[in-house]
C-alpha positions in Angstrom: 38.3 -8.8 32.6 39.4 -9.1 29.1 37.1 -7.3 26.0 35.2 -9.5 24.3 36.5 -10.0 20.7 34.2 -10.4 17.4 34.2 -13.5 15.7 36.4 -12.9 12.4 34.1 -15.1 10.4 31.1 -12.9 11.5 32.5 -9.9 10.3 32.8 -11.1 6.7 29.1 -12.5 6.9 27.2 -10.4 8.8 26.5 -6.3 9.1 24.7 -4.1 11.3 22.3 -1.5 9.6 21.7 1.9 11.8 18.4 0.8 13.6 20.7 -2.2 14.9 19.2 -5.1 12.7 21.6 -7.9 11.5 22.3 -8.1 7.9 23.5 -11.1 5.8 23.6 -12.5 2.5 20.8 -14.3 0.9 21.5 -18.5 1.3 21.3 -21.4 -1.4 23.0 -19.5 -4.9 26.2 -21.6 -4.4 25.3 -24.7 -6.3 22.5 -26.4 -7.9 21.2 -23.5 -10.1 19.7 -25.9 -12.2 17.1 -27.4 -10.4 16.2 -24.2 -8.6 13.4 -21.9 -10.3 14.5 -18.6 -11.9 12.1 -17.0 -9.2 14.4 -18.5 -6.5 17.1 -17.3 -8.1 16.1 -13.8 -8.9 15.1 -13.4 -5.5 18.4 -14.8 -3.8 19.9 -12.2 -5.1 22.0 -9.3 -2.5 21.4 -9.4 0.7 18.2 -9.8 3.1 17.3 -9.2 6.7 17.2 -11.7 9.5 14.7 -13.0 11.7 14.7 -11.0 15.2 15.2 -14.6 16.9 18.6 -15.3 14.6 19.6 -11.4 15.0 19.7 -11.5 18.4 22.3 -14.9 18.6 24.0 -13.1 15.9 24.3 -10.0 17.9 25.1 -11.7 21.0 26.9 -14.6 20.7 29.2 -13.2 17.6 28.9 -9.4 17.3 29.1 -8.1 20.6 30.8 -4.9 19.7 28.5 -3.8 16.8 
């Protein structure tokens, strides 16, 4: 049976931090800065950790070697 591979775009988007839990980058600073408040956009900023339901598709489905 073949090894499973990672999914190359999951790689770039997500991370795994040392107790296992998935690591992305925080959503909706790409566009539209305008009408977002400058609390949304302060707190968008770097990165955040995702739901345990999300992490564990993440981990499964796209990340099965990290």
């Amino acid at each position: 049976m073949p090894k499973m591979k990672t999914k190359s775009g999951a790689k770039k988007r997500f991370k795994l931090s040392a107790t296992g839990k998935v690591i992305a980058g925080q959503s909706g600073k790409r566009h539209g800065m305008r009408k977002r408040s400058q609390r949304m956009i302060r707190s968008a900023r770097g990165t955040t950790v995702l739901n345990e339901c999300d992490a564990t598709f993440i981990r499964k489905s796209f990340l099965p070697n990290g």
